[in-house]
C-alpha positions as CSV (number, residue, x, y, z in Angstrom):
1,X,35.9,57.9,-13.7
2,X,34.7,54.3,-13.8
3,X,36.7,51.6,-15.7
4,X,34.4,48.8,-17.0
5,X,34.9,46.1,-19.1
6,X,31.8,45.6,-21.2
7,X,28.5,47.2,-22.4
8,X,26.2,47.2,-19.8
9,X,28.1,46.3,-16.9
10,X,27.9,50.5,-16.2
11,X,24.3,50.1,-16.0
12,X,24.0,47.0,-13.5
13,X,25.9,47.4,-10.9
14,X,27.1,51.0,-10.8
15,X,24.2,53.0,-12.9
16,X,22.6,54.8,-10.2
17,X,25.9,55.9,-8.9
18,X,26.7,57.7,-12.1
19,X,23.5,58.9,-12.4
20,X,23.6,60.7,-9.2
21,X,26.9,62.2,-10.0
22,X,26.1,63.3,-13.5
23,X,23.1,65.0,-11.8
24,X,24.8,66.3,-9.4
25,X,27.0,68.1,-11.8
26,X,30.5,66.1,-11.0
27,X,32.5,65.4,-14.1
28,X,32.0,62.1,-15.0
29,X,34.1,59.8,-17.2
30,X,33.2,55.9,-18.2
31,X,35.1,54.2,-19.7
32,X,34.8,50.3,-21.2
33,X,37.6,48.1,-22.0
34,X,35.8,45.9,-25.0
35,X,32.3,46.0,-27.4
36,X,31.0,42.8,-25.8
37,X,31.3,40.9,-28.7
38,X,30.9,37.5,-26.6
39,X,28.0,38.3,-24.8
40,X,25.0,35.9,-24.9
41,X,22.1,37.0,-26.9
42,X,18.8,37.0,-25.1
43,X,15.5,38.0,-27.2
44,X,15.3,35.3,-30.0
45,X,14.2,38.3,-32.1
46,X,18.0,39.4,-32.1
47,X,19.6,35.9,-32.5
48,X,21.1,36.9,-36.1
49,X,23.4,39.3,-33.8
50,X,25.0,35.9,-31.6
51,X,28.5,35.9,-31.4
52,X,31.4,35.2,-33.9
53,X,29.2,36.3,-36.9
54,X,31.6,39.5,-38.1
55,X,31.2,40.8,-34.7
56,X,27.9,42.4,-35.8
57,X,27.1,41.9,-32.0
58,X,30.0,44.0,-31.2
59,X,28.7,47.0,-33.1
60,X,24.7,46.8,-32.3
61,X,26.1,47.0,-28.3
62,X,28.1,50.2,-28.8
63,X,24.5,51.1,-29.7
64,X,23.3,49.8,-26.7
65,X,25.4,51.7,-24.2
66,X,25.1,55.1,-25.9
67,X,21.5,54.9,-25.5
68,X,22.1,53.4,-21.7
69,X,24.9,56.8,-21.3
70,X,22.1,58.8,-22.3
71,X,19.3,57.9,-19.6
72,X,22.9,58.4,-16.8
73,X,23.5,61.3,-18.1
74,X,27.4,60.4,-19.2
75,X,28.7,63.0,-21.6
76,X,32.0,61.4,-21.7
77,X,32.2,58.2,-22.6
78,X,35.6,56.4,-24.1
79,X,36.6,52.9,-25.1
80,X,40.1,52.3,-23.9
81,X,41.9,52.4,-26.8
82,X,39.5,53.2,-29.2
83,X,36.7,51.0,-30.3
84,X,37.3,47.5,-31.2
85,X,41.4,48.0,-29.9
86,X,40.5,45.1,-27.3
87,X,37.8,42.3,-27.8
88,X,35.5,40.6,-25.4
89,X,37.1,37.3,-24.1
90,X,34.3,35.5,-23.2
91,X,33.7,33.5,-20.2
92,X,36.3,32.0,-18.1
93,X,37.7,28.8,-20.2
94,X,35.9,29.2,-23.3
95,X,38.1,29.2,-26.4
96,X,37.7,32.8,-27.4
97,X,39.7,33.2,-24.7
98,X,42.7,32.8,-26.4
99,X,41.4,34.5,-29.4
100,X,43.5,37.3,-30.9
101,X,42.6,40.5,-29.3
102,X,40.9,39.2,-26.2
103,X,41.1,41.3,-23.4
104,X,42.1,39.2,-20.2
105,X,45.2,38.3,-22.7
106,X,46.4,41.4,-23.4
107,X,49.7,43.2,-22.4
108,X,48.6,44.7,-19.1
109,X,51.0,47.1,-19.0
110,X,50.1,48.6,-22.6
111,X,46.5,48.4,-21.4
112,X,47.3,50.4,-18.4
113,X,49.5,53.0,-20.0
114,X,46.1,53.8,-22.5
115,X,44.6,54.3,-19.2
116,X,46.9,56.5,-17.6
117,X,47.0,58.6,-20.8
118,X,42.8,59.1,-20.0
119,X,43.8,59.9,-16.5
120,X,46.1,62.2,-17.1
121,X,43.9,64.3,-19.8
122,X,40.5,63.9,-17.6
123,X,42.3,64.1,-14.0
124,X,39.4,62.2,-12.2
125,X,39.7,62.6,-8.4
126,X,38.2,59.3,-7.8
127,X,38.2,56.2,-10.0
128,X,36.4,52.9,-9.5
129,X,36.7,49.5,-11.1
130,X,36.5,45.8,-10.1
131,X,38.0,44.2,-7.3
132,X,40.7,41.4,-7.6
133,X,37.9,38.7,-8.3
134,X,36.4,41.0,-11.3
135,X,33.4,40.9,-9.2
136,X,32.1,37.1,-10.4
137,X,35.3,36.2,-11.9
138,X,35.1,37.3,-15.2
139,X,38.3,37.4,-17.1
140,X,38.0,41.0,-18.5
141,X,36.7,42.2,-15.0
142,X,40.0,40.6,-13.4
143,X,42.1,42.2,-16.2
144,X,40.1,45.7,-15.8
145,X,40.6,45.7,-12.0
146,X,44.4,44.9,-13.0
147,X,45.2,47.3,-15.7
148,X,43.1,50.0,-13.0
149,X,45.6,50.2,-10.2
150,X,48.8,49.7,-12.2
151,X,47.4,52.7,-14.3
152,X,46.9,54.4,-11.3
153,X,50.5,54.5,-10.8
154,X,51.3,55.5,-14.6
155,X,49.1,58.2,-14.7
156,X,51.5,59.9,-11.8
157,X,54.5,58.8,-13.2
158,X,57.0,62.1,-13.8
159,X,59.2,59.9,-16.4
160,X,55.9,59.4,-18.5
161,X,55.0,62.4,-21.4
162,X,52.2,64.4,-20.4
163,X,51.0,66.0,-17.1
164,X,51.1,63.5,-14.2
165,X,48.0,63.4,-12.1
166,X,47.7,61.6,-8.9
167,X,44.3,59.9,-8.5
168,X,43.0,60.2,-4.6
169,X,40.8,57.3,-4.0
170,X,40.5,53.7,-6.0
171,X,37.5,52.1,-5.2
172,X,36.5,48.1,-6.2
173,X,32.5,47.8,-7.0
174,X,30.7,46.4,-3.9
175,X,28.3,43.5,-3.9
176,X,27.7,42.6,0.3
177,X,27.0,39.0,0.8
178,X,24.0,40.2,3.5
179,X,22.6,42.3,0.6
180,X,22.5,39.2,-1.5
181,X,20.8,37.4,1.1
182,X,18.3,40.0,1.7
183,X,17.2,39.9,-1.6
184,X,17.4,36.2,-2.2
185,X,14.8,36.3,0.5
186,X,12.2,38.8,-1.4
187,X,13.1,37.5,-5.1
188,X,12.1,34.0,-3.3
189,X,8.5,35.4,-2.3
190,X,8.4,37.1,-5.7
191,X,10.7,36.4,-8.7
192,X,8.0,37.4,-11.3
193,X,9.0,35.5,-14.7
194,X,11.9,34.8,-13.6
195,X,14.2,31.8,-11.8
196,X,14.2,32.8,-8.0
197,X,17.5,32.6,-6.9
198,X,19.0,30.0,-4.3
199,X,22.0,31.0,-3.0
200,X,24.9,34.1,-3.6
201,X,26.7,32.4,-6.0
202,X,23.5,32.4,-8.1
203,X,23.9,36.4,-8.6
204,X,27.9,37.2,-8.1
205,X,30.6,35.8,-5.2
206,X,29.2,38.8,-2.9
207,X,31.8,41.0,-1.1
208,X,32.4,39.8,2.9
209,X,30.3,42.6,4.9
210,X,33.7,43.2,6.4
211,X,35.1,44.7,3.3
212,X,32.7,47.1,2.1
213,X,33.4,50.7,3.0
214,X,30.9,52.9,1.2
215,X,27.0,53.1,0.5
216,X,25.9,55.4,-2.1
217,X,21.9,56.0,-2.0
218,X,21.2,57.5,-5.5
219,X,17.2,56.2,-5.0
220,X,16.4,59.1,-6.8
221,X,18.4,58.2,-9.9
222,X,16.2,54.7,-9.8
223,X,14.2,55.3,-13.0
224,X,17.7,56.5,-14.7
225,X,19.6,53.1,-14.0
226,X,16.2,51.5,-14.8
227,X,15.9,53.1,-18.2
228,X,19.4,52.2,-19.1
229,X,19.4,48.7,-18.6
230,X,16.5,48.6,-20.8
231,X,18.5,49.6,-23.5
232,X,20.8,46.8,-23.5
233,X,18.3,44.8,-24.9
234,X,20.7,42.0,-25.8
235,X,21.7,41.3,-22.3
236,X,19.3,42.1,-20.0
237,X,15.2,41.4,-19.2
238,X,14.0,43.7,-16.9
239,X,10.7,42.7,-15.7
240,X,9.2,46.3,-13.4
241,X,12.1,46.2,-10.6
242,X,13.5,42.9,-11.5
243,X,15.7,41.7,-14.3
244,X,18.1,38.6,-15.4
245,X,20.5,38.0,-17.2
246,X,21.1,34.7,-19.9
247,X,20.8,32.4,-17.1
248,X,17.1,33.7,-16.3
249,X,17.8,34.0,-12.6
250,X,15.9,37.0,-11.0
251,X,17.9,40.0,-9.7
252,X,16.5,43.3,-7.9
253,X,17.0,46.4,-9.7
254,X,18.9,48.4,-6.4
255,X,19.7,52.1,-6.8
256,X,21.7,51.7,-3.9
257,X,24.8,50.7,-4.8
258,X,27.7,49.8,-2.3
259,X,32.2,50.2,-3.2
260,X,35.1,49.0,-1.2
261,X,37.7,52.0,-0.7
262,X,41.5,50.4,-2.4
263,X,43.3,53.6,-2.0
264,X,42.8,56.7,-0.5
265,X,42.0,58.5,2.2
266,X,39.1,57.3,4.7
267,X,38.5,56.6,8.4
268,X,38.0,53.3,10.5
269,X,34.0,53.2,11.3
270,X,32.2,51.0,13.2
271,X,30.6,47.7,11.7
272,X,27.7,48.5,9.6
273,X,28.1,52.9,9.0
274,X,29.9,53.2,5.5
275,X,31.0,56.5,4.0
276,X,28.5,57.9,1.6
277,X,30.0,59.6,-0.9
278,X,32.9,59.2,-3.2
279,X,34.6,62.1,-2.7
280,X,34.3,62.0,1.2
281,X,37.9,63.5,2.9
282,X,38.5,65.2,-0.9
């Protein structure tokens, strides 16, 4: 199961990964906290969808990531709550961040027990989210990662109504500062139509090498992560193996996608050989 908190953050940084799995013929479960309905609107041709205007953004993404669960082969796809229960917040210290609804202000521990009530009725063996910095410090990433691990502890909870189910590894989504480097250097010889990027900060905080634990290469599943960025049209350009975001600042499409084990078992290795595959020790 994978905890996300808007369309089409599945597809970016975690698409091959369910791909692969889906594929593969694991049960897999996605589920996203909000609709997205602060999310910058690329192509000019879908301006009229921009933000605030009766959340008609909202609704033309839910449309977006069924079409992107589609090409990654996700069966079972859930908002948390239901559709619409939790809105998009918006960047860190905008004002629909204190908007009624908004996600990163919601009562974590309500948010978590909806989780722990998916949990217990899809008893995932493995679930993944963000790490304490939501990745690149998104509010709804930090609350996701938040409302993730306290879940966790719900969903095995004896005192709570239904079956309890203990979840046996957490994983936060990986992004290693030398893979950001790496690919700073080749987006610099070749960024297509897009901004080359500078420095880390330009694509996310990266993860210290240090940290990351596991490397999943779902190469194969390339074309399937592709696909499904495409269809969030709204969000993302993808230019042949490159795409950005609003800010225009070239990214590598990479099927290879890398985690950081929270909880569960695993084994010290030695710097540089990561575990690669989820359910490794399980």
């Amino acid at each position: 199961m994978m905890v996300h908190a808007h369309p089409d953050d599945e597809s970016i940084v975690t698409g091959a990964t369910l791909a692969k799995y889906a594929a593969e013929g694991a049960g897999v479960t996605l589920v996203t906290c909000t609709r997205g309905e602060e999310g910058e609107v690329i192509p000019a041709g879908l301006a009229h969808l921009a933000a605030d205007r009766d959340d008609t953004l909202g609704d033309h993404r839910v449309g977006e990531l069924d079409k992107a669960c589609v090409s990654l082969g996700v069966r079972d796809h859930r908002f948390l709550g239901g559709p619409g229960r939790y809105r998009d917040s918006g960047m860190e210290g905008v004002p629909s961040n204190g908007r009624a609804g908004a996600f990163a202000g919601a009562d974590a521990e309500e948010a978590a027990g909806l989780l722990a009530e998916v949990i217990r009725e899809v008893r995932p063996h493995v679930l993944v989210s963000y790490d304490e910095n939501g990745g690149y410090g998104h509010p709804d990433h930090v609350q996701a990662h938040r409302i993730t691990r306290r879940a966790c502890v719900k969903a095995a909870e004896r005192a709570v109504p239904g079956t309890p189910w203990q979840v046996r590894k957490l994983y936060a989504i990986a992004q290693p500062v030398s893979v950001i480097e790496a690919s700073i250097a080749r987006l610099g010889e070749e960024a297509g139509p897009f901004t080359p990027p500078r420095a880390v900060s330009d694509i996310a905080r990266g993860t210290p090498d240090e940290l990351v634990t596991t490397r999943i290469d779902a190469t194969a599943h390339w074309a399937s992560k592709a696909l499904a960025m495409r269809s969030h049209a709204t969000q993302i350009t993808v230019d042949g193996a490159r795409f950005a975001l609003s800010n225009d600042i070239a990214q590598e499409i990479d099927a290879v996608e890398y985690y950081t084990l929270l909880l569960g078992p695993g084994r010290r290795r030695p710097a540089g050989e990561f575990e690669t595959d989820l359910f490794e020790g399980l």
